[in-house]
N, C-alpha and C positions, 0 to 999 in steps of 0.2 A: 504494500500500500504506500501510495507517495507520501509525500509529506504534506501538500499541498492540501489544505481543506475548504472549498470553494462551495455554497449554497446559494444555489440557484432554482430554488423550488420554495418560495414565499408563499406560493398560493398553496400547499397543503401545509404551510405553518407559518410561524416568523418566531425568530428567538423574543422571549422575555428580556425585557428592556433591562436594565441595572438600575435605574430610576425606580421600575415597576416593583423590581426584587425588595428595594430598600425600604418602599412604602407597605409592603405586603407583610416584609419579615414581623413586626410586634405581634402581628395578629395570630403569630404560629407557635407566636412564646408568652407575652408576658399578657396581652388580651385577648387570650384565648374564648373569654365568655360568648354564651349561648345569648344570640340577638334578642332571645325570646324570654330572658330570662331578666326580672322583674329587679334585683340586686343592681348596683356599681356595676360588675365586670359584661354582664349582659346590656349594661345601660351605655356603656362607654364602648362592645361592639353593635349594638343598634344605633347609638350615633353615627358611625363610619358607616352602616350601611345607608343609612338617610342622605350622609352626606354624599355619597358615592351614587347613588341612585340621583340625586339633585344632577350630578355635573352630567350625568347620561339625559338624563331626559333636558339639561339647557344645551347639550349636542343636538338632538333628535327634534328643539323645540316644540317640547311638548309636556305634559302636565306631570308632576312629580311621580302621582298614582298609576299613573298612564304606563310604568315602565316594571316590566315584569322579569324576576332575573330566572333564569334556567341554569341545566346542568353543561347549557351548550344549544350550539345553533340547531341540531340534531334534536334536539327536545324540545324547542321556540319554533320548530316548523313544524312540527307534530303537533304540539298546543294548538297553532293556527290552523291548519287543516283539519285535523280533528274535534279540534273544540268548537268552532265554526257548526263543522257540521252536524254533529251532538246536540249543540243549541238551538238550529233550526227545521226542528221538524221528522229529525232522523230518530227512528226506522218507522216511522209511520208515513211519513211524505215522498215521494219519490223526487232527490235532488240532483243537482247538477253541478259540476265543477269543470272551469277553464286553467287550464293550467299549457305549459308548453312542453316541447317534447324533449328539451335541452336542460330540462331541469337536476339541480345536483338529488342524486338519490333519496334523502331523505324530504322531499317535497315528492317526488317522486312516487318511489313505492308506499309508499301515505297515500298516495291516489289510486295507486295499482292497487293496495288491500280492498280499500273504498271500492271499487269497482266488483271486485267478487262477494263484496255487501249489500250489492245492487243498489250504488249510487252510481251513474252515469259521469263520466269523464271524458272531455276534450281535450286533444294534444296537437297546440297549436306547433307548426311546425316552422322554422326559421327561414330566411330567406339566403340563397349561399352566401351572404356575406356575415352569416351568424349574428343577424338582428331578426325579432319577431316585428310585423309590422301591427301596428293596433287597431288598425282594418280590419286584420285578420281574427284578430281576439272579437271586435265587435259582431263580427258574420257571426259567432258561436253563442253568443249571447240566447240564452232563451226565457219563458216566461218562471219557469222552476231553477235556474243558476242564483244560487247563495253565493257563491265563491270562486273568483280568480286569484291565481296566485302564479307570478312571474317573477324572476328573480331577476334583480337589479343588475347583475353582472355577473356574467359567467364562470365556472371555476377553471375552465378548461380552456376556453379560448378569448375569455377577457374580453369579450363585445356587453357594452352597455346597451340593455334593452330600455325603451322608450317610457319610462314608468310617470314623467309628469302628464304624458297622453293620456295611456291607459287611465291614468287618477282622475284627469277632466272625463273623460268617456263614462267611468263608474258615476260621475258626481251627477252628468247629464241624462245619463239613463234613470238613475235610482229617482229623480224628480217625477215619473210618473208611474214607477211602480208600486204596488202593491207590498209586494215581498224585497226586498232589499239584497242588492247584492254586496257584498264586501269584498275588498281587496288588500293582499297579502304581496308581500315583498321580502323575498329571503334577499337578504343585503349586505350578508357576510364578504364577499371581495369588491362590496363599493366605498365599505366603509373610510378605507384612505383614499382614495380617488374622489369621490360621486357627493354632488348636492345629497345631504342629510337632514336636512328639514321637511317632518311628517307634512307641515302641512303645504309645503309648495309640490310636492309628491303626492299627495291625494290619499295618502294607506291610511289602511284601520290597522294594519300589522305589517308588523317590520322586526324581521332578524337579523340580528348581529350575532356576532362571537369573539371571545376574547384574544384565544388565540392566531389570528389574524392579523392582529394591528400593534404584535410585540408586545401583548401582557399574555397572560396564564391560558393553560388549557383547562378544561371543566366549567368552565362557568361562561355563559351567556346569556342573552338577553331578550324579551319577546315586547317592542311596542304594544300594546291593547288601547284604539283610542277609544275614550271616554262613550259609554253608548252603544256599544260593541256587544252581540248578545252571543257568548261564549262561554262555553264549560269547562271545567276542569278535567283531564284526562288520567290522572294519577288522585286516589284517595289516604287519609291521612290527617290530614293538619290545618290547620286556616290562614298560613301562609299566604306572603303576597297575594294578597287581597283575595281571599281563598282560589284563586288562580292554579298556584301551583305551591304543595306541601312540603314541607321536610324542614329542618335546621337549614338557616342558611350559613353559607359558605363564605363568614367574612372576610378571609385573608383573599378568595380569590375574586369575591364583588369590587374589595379595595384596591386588587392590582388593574382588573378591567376598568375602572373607570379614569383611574393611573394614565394609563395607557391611552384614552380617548381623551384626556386633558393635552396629553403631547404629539398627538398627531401636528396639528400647526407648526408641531419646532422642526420637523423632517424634511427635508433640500427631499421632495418627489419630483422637482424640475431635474436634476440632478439623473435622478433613477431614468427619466424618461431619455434623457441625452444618452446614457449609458442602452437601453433597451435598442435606439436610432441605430446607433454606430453597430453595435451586435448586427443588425439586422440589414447593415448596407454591407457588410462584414460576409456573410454568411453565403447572401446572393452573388456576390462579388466572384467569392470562393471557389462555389460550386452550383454545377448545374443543376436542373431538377430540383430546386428546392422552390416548395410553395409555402404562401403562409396560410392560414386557415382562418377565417374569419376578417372581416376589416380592420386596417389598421386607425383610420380615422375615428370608428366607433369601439375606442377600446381604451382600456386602463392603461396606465402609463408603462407598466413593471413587465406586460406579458404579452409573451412571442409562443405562436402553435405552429411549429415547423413541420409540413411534409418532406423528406429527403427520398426524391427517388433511386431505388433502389438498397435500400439500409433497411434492417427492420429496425425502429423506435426503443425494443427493449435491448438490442444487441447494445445500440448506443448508448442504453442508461449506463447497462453492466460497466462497460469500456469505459467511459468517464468517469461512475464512482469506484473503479480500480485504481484510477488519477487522483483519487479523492475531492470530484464535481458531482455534486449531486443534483440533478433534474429530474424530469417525470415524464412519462407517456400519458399521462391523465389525471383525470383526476385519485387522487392518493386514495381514496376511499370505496373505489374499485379494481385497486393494484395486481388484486388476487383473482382479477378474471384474464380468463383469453382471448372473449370476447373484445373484438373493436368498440371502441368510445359510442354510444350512443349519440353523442355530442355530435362528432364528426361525421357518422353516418347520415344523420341526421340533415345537417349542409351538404350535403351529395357527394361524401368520398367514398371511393372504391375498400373495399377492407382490406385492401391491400397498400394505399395510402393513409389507410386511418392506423394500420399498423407499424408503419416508417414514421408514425410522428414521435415530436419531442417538445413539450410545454415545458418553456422559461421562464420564468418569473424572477426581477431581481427585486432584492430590498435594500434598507435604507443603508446599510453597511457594505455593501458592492460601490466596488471599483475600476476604473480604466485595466488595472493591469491584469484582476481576476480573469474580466473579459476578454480579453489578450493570449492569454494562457488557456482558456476554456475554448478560444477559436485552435489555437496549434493544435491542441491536443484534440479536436472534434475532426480536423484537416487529417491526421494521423488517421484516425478510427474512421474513417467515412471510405479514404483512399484501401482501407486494409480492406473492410466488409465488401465495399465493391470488388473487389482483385478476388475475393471467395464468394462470391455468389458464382452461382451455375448461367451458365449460359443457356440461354434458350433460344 
């Protein structure tokens, strides 16, 4: 193994900040107390969590109560989907959900269970430049749809979908309905990039997550605005506004909201120059390389590379043997062989959706990482091609 330790895969995490670590550490030692508990040590962790909960929801500008914390964005899209639909009507009424077909798993198969519970599902499908057009969400609209849910930015290929449309579209529709639709926005890789104000976005629900934006893993967060007619999916406790149950987690509520205070201090002009150059870099190099989705409608940090001819996992292997670590996907379908639904999905062959390599840089990449991560990608691309089979 080199010496060389290079991370280039932000979108399936980002390191905890040293900032995040410092503000987190009391709560793992000396105020340890249960938020819920009525004493000093419980009173002094339900402060931190109030206060932490404050700087999230004057992030998301929206009402203190409004901001619901979870185990993770993985449980905040479950809550919304689920609870959602729990609330209105379900299993007596027969509902409806819009959702798209590029969604990360966990909005996902939340709709795929829903389906064989015989709730009805629409999977809006992307345009090849991996944006949903909100046209197309509107064609699916019908007089039984309680619930869309579109996620604000891709995990895979970093295309911002159109979420203050869709939010005018919901506001002008629900004017003359009956039954009310709501709208969800899983927001976990907008969150350093993307306007974050609920109400110029139009949501009832918005997830975050912590590990994303350089604080903690486990803990995340589920907007619910005010008005919102949603159930609880886990029983238990009377938590977060009986919402969602359990002890909460204050050393990891205090690093997440850590962490959403210092987004502002991060050069992401920086990250974007650095993604540019990679990518004029890359074309330059070699031929057969596509990118996957629009580069105009996308996050600053990530590049979805087809390389013709290479398979995508040969090249993870190869470069974290260099110790660079990248992704063929999203990190939370690692363990399929299946091609990206993502990419298939924009009209790649499974033979280019399995040549890809998703980049993501963050805030601690630099000029020369990148430098190093092209030689050494120039090496492993030249070798794979020289060993494939001729046909």
């Amino acid at each position: 193994m080199a010496t060389n330790h290079i991370f280039f895969d932000n979108a399936s995490t980002t390191s905890t900040d040293k900032e995040v670590l410092k503000k987190m550490e009391p709560f793992f030692k000396d105020e340890f107390g249960n938020a819920a508990s009525l004493h000093s040590f419980g009173q002094r962790a339900s402060a931190a969590v109030d206060e932490s909960r404050e700087k999230i929801a004057k992030f998301l500008n929206c009402n203190f109560e409004e901001v619901v914390f979870t185990s993770g964005a993985t449980e905040a899209d479950n809550l919304a989907v689920l609870g959602i639909i729990f609330a209105n009507g379900y299993p007596h009424k027969k509902l409806h959900i819009i959702t798209t077909a590029i969604e990360h798993l966990a909005v996902l198969e939340t709709c795929q269970y829903l389906e064989k519970k015989d709730v009805e599902v629409s999977y809006v499908k992307p345009h090849k430049n991996g944006v949903v057009k909100f046209e197309d969400i509107e064609k699916e609209i019908k007089d039984n749809t309680v619930l869309i849910s579109v996620m604000y930015v891709n995990n895979e290929i970093g295309t911002i979908q159109p979420i203050e449309k869709i939010g005018r579209l919901v506001l002008e529709k629900n004017k003359d309905r009956e039954k009310r639709i709501y709208f969800h926005t899983d927001a976990v890789q907008a969150a350093l990039w993307c306007e974050m104000d609920v109400k110029k976005l139009g949501v009832d629900l918005l997830s975050l997550s912590g590990h994303k934006i350089y604080g903690p893993k486990g803990i995340g967060a589920l907007f619910v605005k005010q008005g919102t007619i949603i159930k609880p999916i886990q029983h238990g406790g009377h938590q977060e506004f009986g919402l969602r149950p359990g002890t909460l987690n204050t050393p990891l509520i205090v690093g997440m909201a850590t962490a959403i205070g210092l987004i502002k201090k991060w050069d992401l002009l920086k990250v974007e120059k650095l993604r540019n150059y990679m990518l004029q870099k890359v074309q330059s190099k070699f031929d057969g390389v596509s990118l996957n989705g629009s580069l105009g409608k996308r996050v600053k940090n990530n590049l979805n590379l087809s390389i013709k001819g290479v398979e995508g996992e040969a090249l993870l292997l190869g470069l974290d043997m260099e110790g660079i670590a990248v992704s063929t996907g999203s990190a939370c379908s690692s363990g399929s062989l299946e091609p990206s639904h993502v990419l298939v999905s924009i009209g790649l062959s499974h033979e280019a959706a399995h040549g890809s390599l998703r980049i993501t840089l963050g805030k601690d990449n630099n000029k020369e990482e990148v430098m190093h991560f092209l030689k050494i990608l120039e090496l492993l691309v030249k070798k794979y091609r020289k060993m494939a089979p001729k046909i």
